[in-house]
Structures are given as C-alpha cells and as structure tokens.
PLY file of the C-alpha trace (Angstrom):
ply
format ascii 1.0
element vertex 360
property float x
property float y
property float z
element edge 359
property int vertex1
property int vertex2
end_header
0.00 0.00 0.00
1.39 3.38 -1.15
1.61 6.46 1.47
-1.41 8.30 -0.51
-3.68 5.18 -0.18
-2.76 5.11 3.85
-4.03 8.62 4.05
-6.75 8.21 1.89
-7.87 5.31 3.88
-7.54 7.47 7.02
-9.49 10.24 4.88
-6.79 12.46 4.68
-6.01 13.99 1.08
-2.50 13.29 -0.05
-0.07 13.08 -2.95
-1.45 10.42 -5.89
0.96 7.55 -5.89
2.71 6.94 -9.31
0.63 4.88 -11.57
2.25 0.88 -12.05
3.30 -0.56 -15.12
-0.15 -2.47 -15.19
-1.91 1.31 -15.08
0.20 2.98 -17.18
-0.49 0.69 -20.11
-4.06 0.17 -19.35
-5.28 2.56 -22.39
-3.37 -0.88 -24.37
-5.35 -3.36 -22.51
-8.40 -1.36 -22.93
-8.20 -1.49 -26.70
-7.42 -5.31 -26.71
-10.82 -6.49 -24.56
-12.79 -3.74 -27.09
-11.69 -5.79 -29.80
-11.89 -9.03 -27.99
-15.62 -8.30 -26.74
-16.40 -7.59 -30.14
-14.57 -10.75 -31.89
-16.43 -13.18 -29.14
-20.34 -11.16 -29.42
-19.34 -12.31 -33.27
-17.91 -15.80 -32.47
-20.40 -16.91 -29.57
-23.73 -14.75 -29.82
-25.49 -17.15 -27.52
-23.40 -17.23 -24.86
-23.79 -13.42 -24.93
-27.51 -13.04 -25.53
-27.82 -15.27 -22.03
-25.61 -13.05 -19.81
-27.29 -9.88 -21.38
-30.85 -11.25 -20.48
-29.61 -11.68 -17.24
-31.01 -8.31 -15.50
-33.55 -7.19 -13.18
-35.31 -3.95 -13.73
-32.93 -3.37 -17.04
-29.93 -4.03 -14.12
-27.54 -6.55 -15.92
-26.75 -8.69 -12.92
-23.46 -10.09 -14.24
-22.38 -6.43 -15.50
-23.54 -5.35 -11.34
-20.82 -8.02 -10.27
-18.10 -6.89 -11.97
-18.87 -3.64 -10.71
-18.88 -4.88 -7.24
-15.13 -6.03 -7.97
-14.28 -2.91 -9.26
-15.78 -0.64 -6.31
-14.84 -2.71 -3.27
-11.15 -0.94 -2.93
-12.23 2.43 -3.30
-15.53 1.78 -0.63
-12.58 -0.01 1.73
-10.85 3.34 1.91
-13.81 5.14 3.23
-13.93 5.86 6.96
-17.14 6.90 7.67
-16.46 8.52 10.98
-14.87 11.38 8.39
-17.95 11.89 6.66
-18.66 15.20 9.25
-15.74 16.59 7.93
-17.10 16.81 3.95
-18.14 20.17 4.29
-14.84 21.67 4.23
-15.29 20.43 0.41
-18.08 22.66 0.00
-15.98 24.06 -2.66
-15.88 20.70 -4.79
-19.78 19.55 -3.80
-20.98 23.10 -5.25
-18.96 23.04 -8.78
-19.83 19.37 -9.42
-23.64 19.71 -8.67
-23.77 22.89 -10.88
-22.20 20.94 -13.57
-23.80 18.08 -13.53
-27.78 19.24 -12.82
-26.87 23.47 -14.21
-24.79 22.54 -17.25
-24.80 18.88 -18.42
-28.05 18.22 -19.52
-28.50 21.72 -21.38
-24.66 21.13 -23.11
-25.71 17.67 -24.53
-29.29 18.78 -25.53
-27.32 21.23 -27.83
-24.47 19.33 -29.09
-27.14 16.97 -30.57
-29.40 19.13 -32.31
-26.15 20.81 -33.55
-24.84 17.57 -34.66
-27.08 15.45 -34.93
-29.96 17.26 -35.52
-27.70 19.29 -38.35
-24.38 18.32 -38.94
-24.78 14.59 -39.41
-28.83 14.72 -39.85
-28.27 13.50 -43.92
-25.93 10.65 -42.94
-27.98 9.21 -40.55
-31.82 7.56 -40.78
-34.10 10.31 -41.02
-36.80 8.72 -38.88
-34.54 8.28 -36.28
-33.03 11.37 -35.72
-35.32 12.81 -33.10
-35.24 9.53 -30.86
-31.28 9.93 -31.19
-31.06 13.13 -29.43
-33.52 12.28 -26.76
-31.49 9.43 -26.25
-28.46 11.79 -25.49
-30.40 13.55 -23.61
-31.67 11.02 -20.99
-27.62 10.03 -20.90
-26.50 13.56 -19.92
-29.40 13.69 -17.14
-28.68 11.04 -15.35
-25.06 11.27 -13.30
-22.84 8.11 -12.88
-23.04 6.63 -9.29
-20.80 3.36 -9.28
-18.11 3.53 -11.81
-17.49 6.91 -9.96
-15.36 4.95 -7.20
-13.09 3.40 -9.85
-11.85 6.51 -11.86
-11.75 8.03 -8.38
-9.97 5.54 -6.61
-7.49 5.32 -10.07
-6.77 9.09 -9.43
-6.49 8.45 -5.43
-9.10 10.75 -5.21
-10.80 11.92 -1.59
-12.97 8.63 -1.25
-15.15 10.48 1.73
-16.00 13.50 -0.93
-16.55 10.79 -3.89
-18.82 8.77 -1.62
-20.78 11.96 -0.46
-20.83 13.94 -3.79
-22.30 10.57 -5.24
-24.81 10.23 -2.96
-25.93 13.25 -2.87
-26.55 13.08 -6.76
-28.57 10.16 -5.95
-31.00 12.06 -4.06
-31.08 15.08 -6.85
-32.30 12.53 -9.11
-35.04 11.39 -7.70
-36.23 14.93 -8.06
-34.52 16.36 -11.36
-34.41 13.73 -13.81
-38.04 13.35 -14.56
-38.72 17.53 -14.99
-35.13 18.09 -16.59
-35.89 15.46 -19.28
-39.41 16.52 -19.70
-38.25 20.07 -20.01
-35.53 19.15 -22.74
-37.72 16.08 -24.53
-41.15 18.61 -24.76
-42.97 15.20 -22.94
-46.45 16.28 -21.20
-44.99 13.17 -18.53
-42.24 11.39 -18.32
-41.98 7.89 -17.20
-39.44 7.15 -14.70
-37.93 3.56 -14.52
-37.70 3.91 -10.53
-37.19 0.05 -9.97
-33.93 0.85 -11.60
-33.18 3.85 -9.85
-33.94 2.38 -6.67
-32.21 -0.83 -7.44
-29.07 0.59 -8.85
-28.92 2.70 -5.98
-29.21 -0.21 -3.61
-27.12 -2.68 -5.49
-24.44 -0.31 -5.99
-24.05 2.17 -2.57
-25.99 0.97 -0.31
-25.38 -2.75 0.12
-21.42 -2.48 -1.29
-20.88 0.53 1.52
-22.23 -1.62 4.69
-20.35 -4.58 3.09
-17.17 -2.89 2.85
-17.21 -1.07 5.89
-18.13 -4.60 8.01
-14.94 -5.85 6.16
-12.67 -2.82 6.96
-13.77 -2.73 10.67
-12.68 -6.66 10.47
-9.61 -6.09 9.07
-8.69 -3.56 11.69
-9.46 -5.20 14.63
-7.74 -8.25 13.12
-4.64 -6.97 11.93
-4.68 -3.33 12.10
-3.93 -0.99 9.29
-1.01 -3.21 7.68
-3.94 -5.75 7.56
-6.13 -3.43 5.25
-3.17 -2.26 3.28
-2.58 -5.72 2.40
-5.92 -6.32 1.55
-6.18 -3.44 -0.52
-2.91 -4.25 -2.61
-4.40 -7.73 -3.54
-7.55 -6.19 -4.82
-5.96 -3.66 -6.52
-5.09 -6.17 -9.66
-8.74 -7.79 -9.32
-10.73 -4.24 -9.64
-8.71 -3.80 -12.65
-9.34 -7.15 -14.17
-12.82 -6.98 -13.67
-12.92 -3.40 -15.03
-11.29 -4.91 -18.07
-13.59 -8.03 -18.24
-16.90 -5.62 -18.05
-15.39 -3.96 -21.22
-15.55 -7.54 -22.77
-19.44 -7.90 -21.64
-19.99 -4.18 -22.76
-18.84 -4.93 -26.29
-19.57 -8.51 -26.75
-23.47 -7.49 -25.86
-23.29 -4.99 -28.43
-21.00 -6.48 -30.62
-23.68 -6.82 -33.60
-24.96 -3.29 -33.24
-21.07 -2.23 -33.83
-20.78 -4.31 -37.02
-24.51 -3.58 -38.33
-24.07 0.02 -37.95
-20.49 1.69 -37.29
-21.20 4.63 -38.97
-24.15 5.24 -36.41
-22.20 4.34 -33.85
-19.13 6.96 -34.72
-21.75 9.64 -35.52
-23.39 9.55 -32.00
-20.09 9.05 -29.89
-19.06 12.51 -31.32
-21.49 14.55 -29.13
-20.87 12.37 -25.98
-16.86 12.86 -26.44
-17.28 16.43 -26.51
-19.62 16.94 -23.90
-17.75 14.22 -21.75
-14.25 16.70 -22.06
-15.76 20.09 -21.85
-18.00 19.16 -18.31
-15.01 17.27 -16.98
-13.28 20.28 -17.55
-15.50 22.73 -17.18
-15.67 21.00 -13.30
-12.02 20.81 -13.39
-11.70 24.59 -13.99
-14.51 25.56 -11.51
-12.42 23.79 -8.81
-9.06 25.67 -9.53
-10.98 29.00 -9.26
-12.60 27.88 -6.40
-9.43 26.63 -4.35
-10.19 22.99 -4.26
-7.83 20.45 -3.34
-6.60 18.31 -6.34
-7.94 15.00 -4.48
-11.00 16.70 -4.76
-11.15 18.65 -7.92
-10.13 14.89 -9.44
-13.24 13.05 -8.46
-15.23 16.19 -9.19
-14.59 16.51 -12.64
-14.87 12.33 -13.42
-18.47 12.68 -11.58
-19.28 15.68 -13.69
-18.25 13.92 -17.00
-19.75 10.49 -16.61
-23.13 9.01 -16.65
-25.14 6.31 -15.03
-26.15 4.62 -18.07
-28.20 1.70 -16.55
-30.99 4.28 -15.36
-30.65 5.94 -18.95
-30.52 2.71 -20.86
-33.98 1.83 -19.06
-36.09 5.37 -19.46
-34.96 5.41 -23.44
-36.66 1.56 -23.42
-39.51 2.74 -21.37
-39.93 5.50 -23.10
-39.15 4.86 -26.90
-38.95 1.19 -27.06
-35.91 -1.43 -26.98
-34.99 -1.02 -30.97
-35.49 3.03 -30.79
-32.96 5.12 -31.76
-32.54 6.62 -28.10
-32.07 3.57 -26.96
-29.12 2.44 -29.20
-27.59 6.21 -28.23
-27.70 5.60 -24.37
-26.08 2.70 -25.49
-23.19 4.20 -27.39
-22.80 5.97 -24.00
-22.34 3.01 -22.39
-19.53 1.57 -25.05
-17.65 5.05 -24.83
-17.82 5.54 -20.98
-14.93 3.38 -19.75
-12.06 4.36 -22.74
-13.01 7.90 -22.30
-13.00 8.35 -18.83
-9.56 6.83 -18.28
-8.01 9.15 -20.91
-9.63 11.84 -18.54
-8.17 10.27 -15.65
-4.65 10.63 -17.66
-5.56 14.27 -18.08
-6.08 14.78 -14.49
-3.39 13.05 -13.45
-0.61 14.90 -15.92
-1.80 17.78 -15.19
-1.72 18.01 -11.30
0.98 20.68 -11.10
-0.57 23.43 -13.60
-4.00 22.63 -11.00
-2.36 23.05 -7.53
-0.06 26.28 -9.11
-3.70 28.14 -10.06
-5.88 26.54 -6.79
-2.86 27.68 -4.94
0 1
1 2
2 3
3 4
4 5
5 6
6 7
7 8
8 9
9 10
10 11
11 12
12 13
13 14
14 15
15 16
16 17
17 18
18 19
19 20
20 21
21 22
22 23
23 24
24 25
25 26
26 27
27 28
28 29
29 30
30 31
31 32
32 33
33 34
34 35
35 36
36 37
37 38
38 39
39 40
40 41
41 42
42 43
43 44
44 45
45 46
46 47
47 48
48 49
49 50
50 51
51 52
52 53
53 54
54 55
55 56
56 57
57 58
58 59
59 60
60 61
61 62
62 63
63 64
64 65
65 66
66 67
67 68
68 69
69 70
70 71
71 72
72 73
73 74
74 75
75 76
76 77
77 78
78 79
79 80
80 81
81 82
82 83
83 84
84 85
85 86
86 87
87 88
88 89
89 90
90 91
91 92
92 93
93 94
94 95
95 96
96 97
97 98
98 99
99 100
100 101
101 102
102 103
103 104
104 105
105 106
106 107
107 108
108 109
109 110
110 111
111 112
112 113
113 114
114 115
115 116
116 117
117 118
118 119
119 120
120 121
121 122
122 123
123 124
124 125
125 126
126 127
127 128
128 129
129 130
130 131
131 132
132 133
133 134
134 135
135 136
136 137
137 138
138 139
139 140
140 141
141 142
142 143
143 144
144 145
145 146
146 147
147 148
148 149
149 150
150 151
151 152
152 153
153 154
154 155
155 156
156 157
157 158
158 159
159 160
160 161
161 162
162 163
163 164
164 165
165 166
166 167
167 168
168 169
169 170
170 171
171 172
172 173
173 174
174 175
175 176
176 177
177 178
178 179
179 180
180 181
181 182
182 183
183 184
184 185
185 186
186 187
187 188
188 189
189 190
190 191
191 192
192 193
193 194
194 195
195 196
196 197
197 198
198 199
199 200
200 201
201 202
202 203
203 204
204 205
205 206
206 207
207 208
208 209
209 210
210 211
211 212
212 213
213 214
214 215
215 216
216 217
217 218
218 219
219 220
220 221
221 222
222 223
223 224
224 225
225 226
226 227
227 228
228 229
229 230
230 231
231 232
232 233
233 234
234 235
235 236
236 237
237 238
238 239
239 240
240 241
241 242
242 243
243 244
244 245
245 246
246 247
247 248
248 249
249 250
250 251
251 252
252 253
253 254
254 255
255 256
256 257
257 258
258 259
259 260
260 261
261 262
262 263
263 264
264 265
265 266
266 267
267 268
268 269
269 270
270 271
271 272
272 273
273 274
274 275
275 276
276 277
277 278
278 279
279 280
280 281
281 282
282 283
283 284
284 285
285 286
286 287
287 288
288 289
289 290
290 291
291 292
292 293
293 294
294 295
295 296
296 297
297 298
298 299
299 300
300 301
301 302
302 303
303 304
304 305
305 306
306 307
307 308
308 309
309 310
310 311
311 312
312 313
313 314
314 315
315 316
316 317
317 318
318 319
319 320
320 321
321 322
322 323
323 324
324 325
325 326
326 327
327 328
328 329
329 330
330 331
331 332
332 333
333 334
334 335
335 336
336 337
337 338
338 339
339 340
340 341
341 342
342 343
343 344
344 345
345 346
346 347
347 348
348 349
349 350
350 351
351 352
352 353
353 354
354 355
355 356
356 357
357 358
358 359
C-alpha cells in the first residue's frame, strides 16, 4: 500500500501515488478487450444473448458483479467517521452539482441538435433522428453513481468527498431527472424507470458501503492498518481485471450493433466525447478558481463527465422502445464511458501541477 492510499484510507487527502506498469499501459489493454468483446459477441452470440438477459429492472446482474469487484477498494478506503468533515469540500460539492444538474443536460441537448440534428442529420436515418437526441439527452441527465469509485480511486481521489458527492446526486435525481428530461424532450410526462433507480442505488451504494465497511472494521481489529493495506494491494489487480472483463461484456453485448451500424455508432459518440471533455473540464476549472484540493477537484470533474447509463438505458426503453434510436444512443454511451473516462483520468493526473499552481 502506497503512502497516498494510507491517508486516503484514514481520509486524509495526499499526494497520488505513481501509476504501475499495469496502469500505465491500461489505455493498451483497454483497446485489446474492445476488440476481444467484439470478436467473441461475433464468435459466440449465444453465450452473450444469455448473460445480457440476465437483468432485473434493465440491471444486468453479471455487468452489477463486476462492478462490485471494481468498487470494493475504493468503498474499503472510506472511513465513515470522516464523513462530518465533507463540508470543508463545500468548494468541490458546489462546482460538481452545478455541472452536472446546471450545465450537463442543457450542453448535450445542444451538441445533438447541432450535430445530430444538423451536422450529421443527412448521414444518418431520417426517422430516427429525433429519438437519437432524446437518447443523449436522458444520458446527460442522469449522473454516474458506481463507476465513480473506480476513476476516483485510479486518481487516489478523496474517497469520503466521492462517496458523499455521489450520494448526494442520488438524491437530486429522484427529483430532477423526470422535470429536466421533460423540459428538454417537450414530454407532457415522463416515465421514470424507478425500480432501476432504486435498485441501482441499492445494489451499488448501499449494500457495497455496509459490506465494505463490516470488512474494513474486520480487518482492523484483526490486523490493524497493515492488515487493510494488504488487503487493498491484492484487490488492486482484481478491480482492474474486472474493469477490463466488463469492457468484454460491454462490447460482446453490443458487438452486432457495432458491425450492423459503425457509422451510427461513430456519428453519435461525437457529441458524448465532446460533452464528456468540456464538463469534466468545465468541473475541473470551476475547482481551480474555487481553491479545491486536487484530491478533490479529481473526483469532481470524473463525476461531472460520466453518466449512469443503466438508469438511462432503461427510461430510453420505457420510453421509446428497446430497438429506438434513443435507446441504441444511451447505449453508445455506455460503449464510450470506460475508454473515455480513463483518458480523462490521464488528463487529471498529468496535469496536477498546472491545478495546484492556479488553486494555490
């Protein structure tokens, strides 16, 4: 266990340790499952037609596994007893929520009518186009809860102000999704899927946080703190695995959509990349000005950039129907999520001493 993850397990920000060999070529093993999830969907379209139907409330159970694997180090890091002390990130809590509920939403709803309600509209089917952009738009309106803890805990972000900040976006949403998307989509009513809000929120705070915090209070009155730092450095290598193997599910589930229709596919990752960049650094930015820590303003610009696609994924079905064009756009969010966000965690990462010169 490095000196930063110590601290950060104590809740204390520190310096990021260096990133391993493993880490820093993970943009390599990234591209290798893509194509390997895509090969297999092609090779054995059975096998991944079974784990895909595998869900509860549009909640891939397998997928919610992985995730589990992926989450468990950062959640292991969190002592709870330094909750109380989140509010001396006020700083980082008010530039992500203004991002994500102020600026997200609005952003994507006008990247695609600009591109593909314009730009692209002749290259792509005409009597989809409309469904497209409301599919961006239930993707931008809905903030990522899980995957949060893994770019965090990649950037050895504050894991007390990741854990708060997410569920406090949690409880916006149960408010703001319905009347954001309404307002954005024209829709008299909008039907929430709320047996996959609440289960996602469940599966993937609730249950994970008491479990990991039963395991860390174990591990300490077992073996003290060299006892969780050991811990932690064996899971280390398994939340990356499994972050690696979910790519493989991600793109072997939609490995026929990929083949059928690339150029759809390229055409509606364009708007997501650029509004993934500009909020992540549009949060980023708002954080320097404001005088955020760097363990902070990290976590707060990956939470302002990502997107809890399961909850999007289910109000485009519910909404437009399984083969609808919004639905295959949440989707695309979905295939463009992980690569993205660890090039932003790269960004973060590199450029630590141009934040702390400006916060400072």
């Amino acid at each position: 266990m490095s000196a930063a993850q110590g601290a950060a397990s104590a809740g204390v920000p520190s310096k990021p340790a260096a990133m391993g060999t493993f880490e820093r070529f993970l943009t390599v093993w990234v591209l290798l499952c893509i194509g390997a999830g895509i090969l297999l969907g092609q090779l054995a379209p059975g096998v991944f037609h079974a784990i895909g139907a595998a869900t509860v409330a549009q909640v891939n159970l397998p997928v919610a596994a992985l995730i589990w694997l992926m989450i468990v180090p950062m959640l292991l890091k969190i002592d709870l007893g330094s909750l109380r002390e989140v509010g001396g990130h006020w700083r980082g809590i008010l530039a992500t929520v203004g991002v994500n509920w102020l600026v997200k939403p609005f952003s994507m709803a006008l990247l695609g009518w600009l591109f593909i309600g314009w730009l692209f509209r002749p290259l792509l089917p005409a009597e989809q186009v409309d469904s497209y952009i409301a599919g961006l738009i239930l993707l931008a309106a809905a903030p990522c809860t899980a995957m949060v803890f893994v770019w965090s805990n990649l950037l050895d972000g504050e894991p007390n102000f990741t854990l708060s900040q997410v569920a406090l976006n949690d409880l916006i949403m149960v408010v703001a999704f319905a009347p954001i998307v309404a307002l954005l989509l024209g829709l008299s009513s909008i039907t929430v899927p709320w047996d996959t809000l609440l289960l996602s929120v469940v599966l993937y705070i609730v249950v994970p946080v008491i479990a990991a915090q039963l395991w860390r209070a174990a591990l300490l009155r077992s073996g003290g703190p060299p006892a969780l730092a050991r811990t932690l450095a064996t899971l280390g290598p398994v939340s990356l695995c499994a972050l690696l193997l979910t790519l493989v599910l991600l793109f072997g589930l939609q490995g026929e959509q990929i083949v059928r229709q690339p150029t759809v596919i390229l055409l509606l990752a364009v708007p997501i990349l650029i509004q993934v960049y500009f909020n992540a650094g549009l949060a980023y930015w708002l954080n320097r000005r404001l005088g955020s820590d760097w363990c902070v303003a990290g976590p707060s610009a990956l939470i302002g950039a990502s997107n809890f696609f399961e909850l999007a994924v289910a109000a485009a079905i519910a909404l437009f129907g399984f083969q609808s064009g919004a639905a295959l756009a949440t989707v695309v969010g979905v295939l463009v999520e992980v690569p993205v966000m660890l090039s932003v965690v790269r960004i973060v990462r590199a450029s630590r001493g141009w934040y702390e010169r400006g916060a400072a």
